[in-house]
N, C-alpha and C positions, 0 to 999 in steps of 0.2 A: 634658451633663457628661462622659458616653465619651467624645465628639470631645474635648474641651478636654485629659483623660487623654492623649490619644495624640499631641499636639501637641508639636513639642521643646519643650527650656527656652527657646530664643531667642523660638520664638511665643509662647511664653506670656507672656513679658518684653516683647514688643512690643505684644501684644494688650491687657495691663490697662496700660502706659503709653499707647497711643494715646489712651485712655481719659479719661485728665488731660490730651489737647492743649487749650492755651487759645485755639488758633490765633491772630486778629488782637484778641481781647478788649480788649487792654489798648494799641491803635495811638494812643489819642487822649491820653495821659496826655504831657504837656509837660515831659519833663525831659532832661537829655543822656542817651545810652544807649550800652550796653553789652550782650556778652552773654558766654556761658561754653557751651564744648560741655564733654556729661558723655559720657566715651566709655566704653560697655561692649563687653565680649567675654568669649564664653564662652571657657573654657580647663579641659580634662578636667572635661567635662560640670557645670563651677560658672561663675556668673555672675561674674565682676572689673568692677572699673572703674580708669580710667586717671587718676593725677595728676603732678600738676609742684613743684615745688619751686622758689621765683621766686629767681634768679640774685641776689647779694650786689653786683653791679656796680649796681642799679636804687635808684633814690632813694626807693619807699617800701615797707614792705609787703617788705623782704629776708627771704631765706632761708621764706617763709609757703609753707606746702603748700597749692595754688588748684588747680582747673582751666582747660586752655587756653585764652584768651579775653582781652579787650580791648575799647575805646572803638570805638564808631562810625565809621569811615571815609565821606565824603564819597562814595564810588565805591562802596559796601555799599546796595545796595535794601531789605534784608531783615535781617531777628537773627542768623537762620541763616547768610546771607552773611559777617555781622561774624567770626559763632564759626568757619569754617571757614578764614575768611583767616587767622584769628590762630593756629588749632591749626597752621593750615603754615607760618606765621611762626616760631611757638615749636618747633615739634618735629617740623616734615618732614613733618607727615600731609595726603598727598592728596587734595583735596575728592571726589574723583571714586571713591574709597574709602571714605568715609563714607555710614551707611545711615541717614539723618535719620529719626525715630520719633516724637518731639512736642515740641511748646515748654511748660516748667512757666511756672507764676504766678513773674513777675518780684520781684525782691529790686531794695531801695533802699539803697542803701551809706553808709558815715559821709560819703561825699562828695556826696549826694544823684544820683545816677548809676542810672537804671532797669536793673539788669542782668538779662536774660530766661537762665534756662538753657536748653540745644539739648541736648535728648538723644537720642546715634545709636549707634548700633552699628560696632566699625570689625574686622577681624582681627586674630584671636592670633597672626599672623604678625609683623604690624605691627613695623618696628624704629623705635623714637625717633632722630630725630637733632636733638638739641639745640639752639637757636640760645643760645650761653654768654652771648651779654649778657641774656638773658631767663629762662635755666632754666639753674639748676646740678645738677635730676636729675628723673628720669623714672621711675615704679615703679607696678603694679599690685598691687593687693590686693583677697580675696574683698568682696564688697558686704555678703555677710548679716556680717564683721566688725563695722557702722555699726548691730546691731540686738542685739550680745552685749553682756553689761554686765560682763564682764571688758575692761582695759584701755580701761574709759571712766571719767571723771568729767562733772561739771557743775557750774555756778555759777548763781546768780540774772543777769540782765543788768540785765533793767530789770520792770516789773511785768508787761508780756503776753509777754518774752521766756529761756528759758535759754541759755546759753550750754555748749554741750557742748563737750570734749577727748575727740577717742583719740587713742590711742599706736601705732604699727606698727613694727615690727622687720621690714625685709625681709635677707631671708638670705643671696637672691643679692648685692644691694651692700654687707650688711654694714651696714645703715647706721637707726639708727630715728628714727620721723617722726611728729610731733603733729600731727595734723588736728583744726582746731577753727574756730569763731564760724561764719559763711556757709555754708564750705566744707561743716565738719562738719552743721551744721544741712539741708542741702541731701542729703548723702549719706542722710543720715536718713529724709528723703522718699521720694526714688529707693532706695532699698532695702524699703521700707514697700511701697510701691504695686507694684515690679518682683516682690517674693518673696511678696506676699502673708500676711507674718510679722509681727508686733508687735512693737516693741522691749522687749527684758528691762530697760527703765528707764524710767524718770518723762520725759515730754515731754509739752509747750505747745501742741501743736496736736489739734487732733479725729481719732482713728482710726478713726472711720467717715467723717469727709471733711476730709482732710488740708489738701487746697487751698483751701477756701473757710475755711479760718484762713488762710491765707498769704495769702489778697485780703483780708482781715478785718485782716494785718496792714498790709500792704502800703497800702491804701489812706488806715488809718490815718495813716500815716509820709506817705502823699505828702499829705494835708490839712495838715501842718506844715510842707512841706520847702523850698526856697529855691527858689520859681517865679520 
């Protein structure tokens, strides 16, 4: 327990996420696939994470706060191959800048699409550059935001699912942003398991073992979905 005290916050964020790597658990599951990098950095010694705001030119899913990420490429070996091409697709970020940390239990989407999240570590130097047919904005906000139960709500979804909203106001662009369904459900996770903190609200999954609800849902969802 001394050692783990003396460790920064980034080991520490990386040690209890390693933790949830699902590594190749889920390679044999037959569905088209996707993935999503969840990009943290520290910034004056607090945890952030990185989102996007999906560009108003795109045919579905306009203007949704998501993280960087996209379908499966033909020339992609891997999850993490997919989520790296698409973060530098979408907003400039260097693969060879990205500090890969673990793969979470995959989410299936209204489109039945396996999307695995990639969670890495990138710098607070880091500048977005935008690709506008894909992102009309870039912004970070603290992580432990996704576990305060000011400027959140929720809704029932379906019987084993909630459905969370937050709200953020970022200062520098002036501009505030609803994160919610996936997205929010997922920040949810990755804040649980990185800070080690409970959320100050009612959630669907188990806090003593987060993930094996999410294969509990997950698997669920692929027993019914369009094989």
């Amino acid at each position: 327990m001394a050692e783990l005290g003396r460790l920064s916050i980034r080991e520490k964020v990386k040690s209890a996420l390693k933790m949830r790597d699902v590594g190749n658990k889920y390679s044999d599951l037959t569905l088209p696939r996707a993935s999503v990098l969840v990009p943290l950095l520290i910034k004056n010694e607090e945890l952030y994470v990185l989102l996007t705001v999906r560009s108003m030119k795109l045919h579905s899913n306009r203007g949704e706060v998501c993280f960087p990420g996209g379908k499966q490429d033909t020339k992609d070996r891997t999850e993490i191959d997919t989520a790296l091409r698409e973060a530098h697709e979408e907003i400039g970020l260097p693969p060879d800048q990205v500090e890969i940390i673990c793969k979470l239990v995959p989410i299936i989407n209204q489109d039945d699409i396996l999307v695995t999240p990639v969670v890495a570590f990138i710098s607070d130097t880091f500048h977005p550059q935008p690709n506008v047919d894909e992102v009309s904005d870039v912004f970070i906000l603290p992580v432990y935001h996704f576990l305060k139960s000011e400027e959140h709500t929720s809704t029932r979804y379906d019987a084993a699912m909630l459905l969370h909203f937050f709200t953020f106001k970022d200062r520098q662009l002036n501009k505030s942003f609803t994160i919610w369904g996936l997205t929010a459900q997922l920040c949810i996770i990755v804040a649980f398991i990185a800070l080690g903190q409970k959320p100050l609200f009612k959630v669907d999954f188990d806090l003593d073992d987060p993930l094996a609800s999410m294969d509990k849902y997950l698997m669920a969802k692929y027993a019914t979905s369009k094989l």
